[in-house]
RODO-2510 file (C-alpha; in nm, 4 decimals, decimal comma):
residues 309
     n   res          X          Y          Z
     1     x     0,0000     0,0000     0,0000
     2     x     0,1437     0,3062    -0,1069
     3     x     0,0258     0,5856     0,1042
     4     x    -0,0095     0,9734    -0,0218
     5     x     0,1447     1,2311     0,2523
     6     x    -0,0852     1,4916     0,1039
     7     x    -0,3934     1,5866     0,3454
     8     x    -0,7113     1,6976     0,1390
     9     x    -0,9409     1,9044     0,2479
    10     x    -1,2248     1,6948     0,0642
    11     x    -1,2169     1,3556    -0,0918
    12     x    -1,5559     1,2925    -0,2831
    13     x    -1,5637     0,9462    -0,3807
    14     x    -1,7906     0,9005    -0,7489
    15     x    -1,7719     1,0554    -1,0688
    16     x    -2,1653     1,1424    -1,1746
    17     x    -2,3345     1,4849    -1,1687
    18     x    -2,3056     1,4842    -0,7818
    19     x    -1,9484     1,3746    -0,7360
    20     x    -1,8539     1,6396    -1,0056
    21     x    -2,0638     1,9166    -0,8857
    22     x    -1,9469     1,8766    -0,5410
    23     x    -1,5815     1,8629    -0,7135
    24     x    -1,6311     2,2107    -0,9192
    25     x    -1,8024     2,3654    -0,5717
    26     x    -1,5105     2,2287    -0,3578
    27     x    -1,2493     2,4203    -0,6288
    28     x    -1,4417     2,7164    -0,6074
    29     x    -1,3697     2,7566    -0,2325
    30     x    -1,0243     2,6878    -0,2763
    31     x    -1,0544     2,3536    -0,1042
    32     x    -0,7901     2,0991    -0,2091
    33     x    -0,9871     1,8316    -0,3873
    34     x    -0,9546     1,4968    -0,5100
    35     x    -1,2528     1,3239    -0,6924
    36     x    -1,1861     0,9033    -0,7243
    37     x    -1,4119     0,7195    -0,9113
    38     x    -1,4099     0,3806    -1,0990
    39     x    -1,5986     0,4769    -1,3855
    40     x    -1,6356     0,8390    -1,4858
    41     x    -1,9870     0,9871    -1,5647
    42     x    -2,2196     0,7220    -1,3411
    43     x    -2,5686     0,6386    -1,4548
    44     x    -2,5698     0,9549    -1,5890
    45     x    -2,3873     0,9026    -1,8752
    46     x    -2,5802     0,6005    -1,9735
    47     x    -2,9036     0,8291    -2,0680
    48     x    -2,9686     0,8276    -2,4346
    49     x    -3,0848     1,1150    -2,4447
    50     x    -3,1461     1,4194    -2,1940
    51     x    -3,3885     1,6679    -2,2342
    52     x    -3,4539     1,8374    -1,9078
    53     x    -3,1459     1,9550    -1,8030
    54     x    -3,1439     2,3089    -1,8075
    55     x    -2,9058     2,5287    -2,0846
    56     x    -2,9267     2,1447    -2,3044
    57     x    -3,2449     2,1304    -2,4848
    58     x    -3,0999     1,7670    -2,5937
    59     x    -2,8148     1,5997    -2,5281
    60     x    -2,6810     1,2802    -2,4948
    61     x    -2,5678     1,1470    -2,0951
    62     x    -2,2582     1,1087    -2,2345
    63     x    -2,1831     1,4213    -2,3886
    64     x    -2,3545     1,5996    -2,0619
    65     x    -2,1226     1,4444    -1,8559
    66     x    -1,7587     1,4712    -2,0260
    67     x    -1,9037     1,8609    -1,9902
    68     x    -1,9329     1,8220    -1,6090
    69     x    -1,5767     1,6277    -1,5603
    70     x    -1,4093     1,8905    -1,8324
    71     x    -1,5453     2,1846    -1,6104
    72     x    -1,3886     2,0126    -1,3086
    73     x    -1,0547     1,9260    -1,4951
    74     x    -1,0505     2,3614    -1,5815
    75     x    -1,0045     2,3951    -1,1970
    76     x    -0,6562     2,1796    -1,1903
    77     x    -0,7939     1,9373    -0,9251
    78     x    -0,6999     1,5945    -0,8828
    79     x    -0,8990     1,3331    -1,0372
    80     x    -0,8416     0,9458    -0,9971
    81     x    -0,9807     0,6568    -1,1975
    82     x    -0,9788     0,4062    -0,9671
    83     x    -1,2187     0,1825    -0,7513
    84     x    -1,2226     0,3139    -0,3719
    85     x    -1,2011    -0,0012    -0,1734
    86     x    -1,2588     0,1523     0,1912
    87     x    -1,3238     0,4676     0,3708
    88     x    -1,2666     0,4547     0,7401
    89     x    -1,1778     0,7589     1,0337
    90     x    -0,8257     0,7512     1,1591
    91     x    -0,6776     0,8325     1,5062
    92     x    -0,6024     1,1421     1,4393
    93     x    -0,9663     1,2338     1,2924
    94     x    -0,8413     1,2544     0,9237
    95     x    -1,0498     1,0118     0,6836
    96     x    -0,7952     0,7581     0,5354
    97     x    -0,9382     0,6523     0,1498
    98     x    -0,8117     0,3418     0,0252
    99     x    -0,8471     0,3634    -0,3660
   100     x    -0,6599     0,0835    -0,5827
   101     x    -0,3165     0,0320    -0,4262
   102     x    -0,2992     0,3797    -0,2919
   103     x    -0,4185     0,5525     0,0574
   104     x    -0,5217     0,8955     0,1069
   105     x    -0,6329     1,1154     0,3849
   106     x    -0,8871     1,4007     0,4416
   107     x    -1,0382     1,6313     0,6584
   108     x    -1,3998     1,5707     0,4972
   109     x    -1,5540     1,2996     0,2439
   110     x    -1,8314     1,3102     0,0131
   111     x    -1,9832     1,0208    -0,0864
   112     x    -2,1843     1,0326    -0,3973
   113     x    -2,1574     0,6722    -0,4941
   114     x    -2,4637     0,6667    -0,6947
   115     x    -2,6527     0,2805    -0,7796
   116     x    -2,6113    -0,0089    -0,9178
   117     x    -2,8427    -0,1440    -1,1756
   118     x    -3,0656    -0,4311    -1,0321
   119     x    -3,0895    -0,7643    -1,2072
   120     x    -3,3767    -1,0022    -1,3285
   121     x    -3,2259    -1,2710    -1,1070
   122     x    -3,2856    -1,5513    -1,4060
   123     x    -3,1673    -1,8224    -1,5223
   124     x    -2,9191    -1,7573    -1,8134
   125     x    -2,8975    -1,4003    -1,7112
   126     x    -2,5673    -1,4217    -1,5892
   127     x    -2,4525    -1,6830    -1,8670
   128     x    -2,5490    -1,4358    -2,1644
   129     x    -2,4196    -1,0990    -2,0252
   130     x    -2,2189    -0,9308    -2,2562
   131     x    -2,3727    -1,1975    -2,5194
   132     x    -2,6472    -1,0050    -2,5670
   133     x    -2,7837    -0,9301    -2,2245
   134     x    -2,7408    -0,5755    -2,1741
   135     x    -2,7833    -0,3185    -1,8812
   136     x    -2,6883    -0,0096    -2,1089
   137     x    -2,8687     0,0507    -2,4454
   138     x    -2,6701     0,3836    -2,4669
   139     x    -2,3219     0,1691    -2,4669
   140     x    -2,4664    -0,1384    -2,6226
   141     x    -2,7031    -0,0751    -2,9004
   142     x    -2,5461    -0,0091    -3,1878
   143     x    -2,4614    -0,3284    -3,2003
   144     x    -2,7735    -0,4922    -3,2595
   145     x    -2,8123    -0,3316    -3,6053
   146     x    -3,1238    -0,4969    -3,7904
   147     x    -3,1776    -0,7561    -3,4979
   148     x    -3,5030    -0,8053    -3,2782
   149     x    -3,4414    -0,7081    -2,9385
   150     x    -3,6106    -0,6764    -2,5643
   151     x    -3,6356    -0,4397    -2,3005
   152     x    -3,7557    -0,5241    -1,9477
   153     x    -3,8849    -0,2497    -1,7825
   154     x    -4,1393     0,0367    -1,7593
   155     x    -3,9834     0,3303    -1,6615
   156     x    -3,8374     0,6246    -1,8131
   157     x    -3,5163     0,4408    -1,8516
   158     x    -3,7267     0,2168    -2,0227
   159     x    -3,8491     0,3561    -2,2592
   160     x    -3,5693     0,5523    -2,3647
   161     x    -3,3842     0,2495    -2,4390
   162     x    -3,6725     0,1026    -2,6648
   163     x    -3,6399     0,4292    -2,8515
   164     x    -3,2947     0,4125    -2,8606
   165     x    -3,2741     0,0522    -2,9520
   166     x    -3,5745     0,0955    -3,2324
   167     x    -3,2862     0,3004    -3,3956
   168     x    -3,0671     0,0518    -3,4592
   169     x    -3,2883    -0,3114    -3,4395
   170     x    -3,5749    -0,4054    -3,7007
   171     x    -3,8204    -0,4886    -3,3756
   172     x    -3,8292    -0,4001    -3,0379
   173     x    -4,0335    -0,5553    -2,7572
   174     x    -4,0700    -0,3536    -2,4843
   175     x    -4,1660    -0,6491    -2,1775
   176     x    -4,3295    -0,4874    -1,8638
   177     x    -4,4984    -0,6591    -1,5611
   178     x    -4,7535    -0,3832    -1,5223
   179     x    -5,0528    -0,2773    -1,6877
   180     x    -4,9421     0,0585    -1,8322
   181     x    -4,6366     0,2054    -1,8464
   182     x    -4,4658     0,4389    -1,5480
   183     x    -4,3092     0,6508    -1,7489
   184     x    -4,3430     1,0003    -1,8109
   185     x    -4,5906     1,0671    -2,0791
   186     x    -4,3740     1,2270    -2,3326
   187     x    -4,1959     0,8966    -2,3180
   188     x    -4,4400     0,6833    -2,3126
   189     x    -4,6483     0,8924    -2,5833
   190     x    -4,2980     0,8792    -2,8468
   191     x    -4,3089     0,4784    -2,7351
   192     x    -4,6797     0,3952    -2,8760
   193     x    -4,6230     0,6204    -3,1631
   194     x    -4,2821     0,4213    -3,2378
   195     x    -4,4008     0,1426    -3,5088
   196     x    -4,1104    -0,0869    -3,4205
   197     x    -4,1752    -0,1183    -3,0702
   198     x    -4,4285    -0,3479    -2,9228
   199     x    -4,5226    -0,3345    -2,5236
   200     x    -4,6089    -0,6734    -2,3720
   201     x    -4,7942    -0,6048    -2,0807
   202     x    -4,8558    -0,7973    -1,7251
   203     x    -4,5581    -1,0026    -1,8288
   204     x    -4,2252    -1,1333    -1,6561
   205     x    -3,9322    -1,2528    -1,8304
   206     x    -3,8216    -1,6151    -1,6424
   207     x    -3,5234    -1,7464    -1,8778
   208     x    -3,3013    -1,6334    -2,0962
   209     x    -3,1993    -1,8861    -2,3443
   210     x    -2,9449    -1,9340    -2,6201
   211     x    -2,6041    -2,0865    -2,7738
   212     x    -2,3088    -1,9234    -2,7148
   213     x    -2,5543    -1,5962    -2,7782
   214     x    -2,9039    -1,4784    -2,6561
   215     x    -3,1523    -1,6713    -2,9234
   216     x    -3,4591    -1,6319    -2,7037
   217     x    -3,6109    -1,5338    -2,3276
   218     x    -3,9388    -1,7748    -2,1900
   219     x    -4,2033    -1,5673    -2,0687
   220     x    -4,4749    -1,6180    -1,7211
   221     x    -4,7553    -1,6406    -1,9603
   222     x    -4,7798    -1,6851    -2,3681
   223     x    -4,7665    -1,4207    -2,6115
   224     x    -4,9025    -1,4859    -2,9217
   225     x    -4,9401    -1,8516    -2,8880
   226     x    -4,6162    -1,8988    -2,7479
   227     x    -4,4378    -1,8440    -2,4055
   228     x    -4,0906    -1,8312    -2,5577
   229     x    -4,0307    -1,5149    -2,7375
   230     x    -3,7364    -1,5111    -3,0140
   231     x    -3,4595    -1,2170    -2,9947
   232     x    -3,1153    -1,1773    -3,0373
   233     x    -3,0303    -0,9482    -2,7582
   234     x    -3,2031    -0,8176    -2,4095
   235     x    -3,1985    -0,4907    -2,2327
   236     x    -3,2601    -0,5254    -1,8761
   237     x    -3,3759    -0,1747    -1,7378
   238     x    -3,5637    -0,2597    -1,4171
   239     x    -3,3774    -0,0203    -1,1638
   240     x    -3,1090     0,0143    -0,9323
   241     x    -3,0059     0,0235    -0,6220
   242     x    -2,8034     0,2410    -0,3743
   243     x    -2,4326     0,1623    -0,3405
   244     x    -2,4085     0,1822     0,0163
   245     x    -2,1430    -0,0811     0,0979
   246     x    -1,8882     0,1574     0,2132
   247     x    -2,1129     0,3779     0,3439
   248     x    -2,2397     0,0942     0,5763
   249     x    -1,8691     0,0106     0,6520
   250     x    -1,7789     0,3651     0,7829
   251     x    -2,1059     0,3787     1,0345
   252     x    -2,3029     0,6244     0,7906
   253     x    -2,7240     0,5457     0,8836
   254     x    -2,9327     0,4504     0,5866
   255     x    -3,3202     0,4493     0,5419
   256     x    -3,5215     0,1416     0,5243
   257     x    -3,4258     0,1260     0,1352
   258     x    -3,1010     0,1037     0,1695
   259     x    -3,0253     0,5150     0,0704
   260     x    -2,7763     0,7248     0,2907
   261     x    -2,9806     0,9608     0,5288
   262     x    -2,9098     1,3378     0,4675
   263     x    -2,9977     1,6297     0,6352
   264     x    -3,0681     1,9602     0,4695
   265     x    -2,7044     2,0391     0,4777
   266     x    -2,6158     1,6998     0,3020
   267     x    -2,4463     1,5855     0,5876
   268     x    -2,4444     1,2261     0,7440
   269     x    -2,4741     1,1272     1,1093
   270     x    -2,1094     1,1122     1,0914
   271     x    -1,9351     1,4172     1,1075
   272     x    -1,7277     1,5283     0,8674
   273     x    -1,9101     1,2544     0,6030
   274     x    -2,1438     1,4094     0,3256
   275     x    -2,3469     1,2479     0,0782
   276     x    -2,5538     1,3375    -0,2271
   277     x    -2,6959     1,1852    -0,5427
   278     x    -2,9034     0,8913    -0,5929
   279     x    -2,7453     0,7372    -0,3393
   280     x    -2,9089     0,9256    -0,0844
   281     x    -3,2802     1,0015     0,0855
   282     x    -3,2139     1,2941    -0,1193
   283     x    -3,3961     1,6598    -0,0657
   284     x    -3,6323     1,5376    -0,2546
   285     x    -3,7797     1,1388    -0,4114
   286     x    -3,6971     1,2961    -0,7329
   287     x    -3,3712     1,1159    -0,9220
   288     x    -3,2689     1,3515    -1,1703
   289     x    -2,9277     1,5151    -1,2503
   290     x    -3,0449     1,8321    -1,1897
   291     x    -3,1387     1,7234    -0,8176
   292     x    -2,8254     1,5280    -0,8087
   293     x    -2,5800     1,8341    -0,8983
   294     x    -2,8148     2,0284    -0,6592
   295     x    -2,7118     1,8247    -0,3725
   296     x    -2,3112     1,8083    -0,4662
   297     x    -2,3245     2,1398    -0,4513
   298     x    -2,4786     2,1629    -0,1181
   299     x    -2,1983     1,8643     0,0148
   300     x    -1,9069     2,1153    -0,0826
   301     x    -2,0995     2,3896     0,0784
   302     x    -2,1557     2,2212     0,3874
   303     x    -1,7769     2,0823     0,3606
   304     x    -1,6572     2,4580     0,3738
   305     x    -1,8634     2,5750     0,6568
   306     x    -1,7793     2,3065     0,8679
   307     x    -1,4034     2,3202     0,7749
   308     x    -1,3737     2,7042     0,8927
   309     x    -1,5768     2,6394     1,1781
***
């Protein structure tokens, strides 16, 4: 382990709109920042498209992201790729990071760890992923050029990835277990208007099948005579949930769903620990990264105040 002598005054630990806003706040106040994250961009950058983002009329998560990390890169800040493997309070009060081989210590963290996507939990799920079962349409669906495809879900998410996908594939089936899609009715409107996609209502998928690729999924109940439906590849948008393990670790209190517990400041019951994004209770039930910025911003606030105090 190869420790860094440097102290930070703020270590925010994930790379989406929160970890990045928090990160462009924390430079603004002259804090000495680090931002570590595996993957740059989070969930956020697996939107297809984003319209409700204010100053973008449309944009692509992707493209609205490397915009968030560039603005934090104009600051000269210190930015790791790297998977943070514990957080934990030292004797001395500092907050010792362990990211990849290296350590680092802080006055303050942030943890904006965002989700993880959930899972159908299915046989064959876990054989055929990457071999056609997907969690990202936005990374993934250019690939299935002129194929017939599925989506699991009924959100937003959803349905942007049907839309996406009807792109690129010659069908789309969009599979939900409800009666009408949750969505939000622009979606849902640009969905039923789509001519390649097809919703299958009240319906789980139970198997995904196949040889050495996705060929087909079995359904809970038939569909058109059948209960096996043939596709080539299978987009699994069902949800997420919080990514809480080293939250958990440190002592930081979460709700009954698993999401960190904020108050208005975006601080934990810890002091000196932050949180914000959709890992957290959040100021409001509303996942957006408009909401999620919001409350980065607030973190670095909050990490400022409590710093000269």
């Amino acid at each position: 382990m190869t420790e860094n002598k440097e102290l930070y005054d703020c270590i925010i630990v994930g790379g989406g709109p929160a970890g990045f806003s928090a990160g462009i706040y924390a430079a603004r106040y002259k804090l000495k920042t680090m931002v570590i994250a595996k993957s740059m961009g989070g969930t956020g950058a697996k939107a297809h498209k984003i319209e409700n983002y204010p100053g973008f009329p449309s944009i692509s998560g992707m493209d609205l992201m490397k915009k968030f990390q560039e603005q934090y890169e104009e600051y000269d800040v210190d930015l790791q790729a790297d998977e943070v493997k514990s957080v934990k309070k030292g004797d001395d009060g500092m907050f010792i990071v362990v990211a990849g081989d290296k350590e680092y210590r802080a006055r303050a963290v942030i943890l904006a760890l965002g989700k993880k996507r959930r899972k159908l939990n299915v046989p064959g799920e876990e054989e055929f992923a990457g071999k056609g079962v997907s969690y990202c349409a936005t990374c993934d669906g250019m690939f299935f050029k002129d194929k017939v495809v599925g989506v699991v879900g009924g959100s937003d998410a959803a349905a942007m990835a049907a839309l996406l996908l009807s792109a690129h594939a010659t069908k789309c089936y969009l599979i939900y277990r409800g009666d009408e899609l949750r969505a939000e009715p622009i979606w849902t409107e640009r969905v039923v208007k789509e001519p390649k996609i097809e919703i299958i209502y009240d319906t789980n998928v139970t198997e995904v099948k196949g040889e050495g690729m996705v060929k087909s999924v079995m359904l809970d109940k038939e569909y058109e005579g059948s209960q096996e439906l043939a596709l080539e590849g299978l987009f699994v948008e069902i949800g997420s949930t919080p990514s809480v393990v080293l939250a958990k670790e440190l002592g930081v209190e979460t709700d009954e769903k698993g999401r960190i517990k904020i108050n208005s400041q975006a601080a934990t019951n810890m002091p000196g620990v932050y949180a914000a994004g959709d890992v957290t209770v959040g100021i409001c039930e509303m996942e957006q990264i408009v909401t999620a910025a919001a409350e980065g911003a607030i973190a670095a606030a909050s990490v400022y105040e409590g710093l000269l105090s």
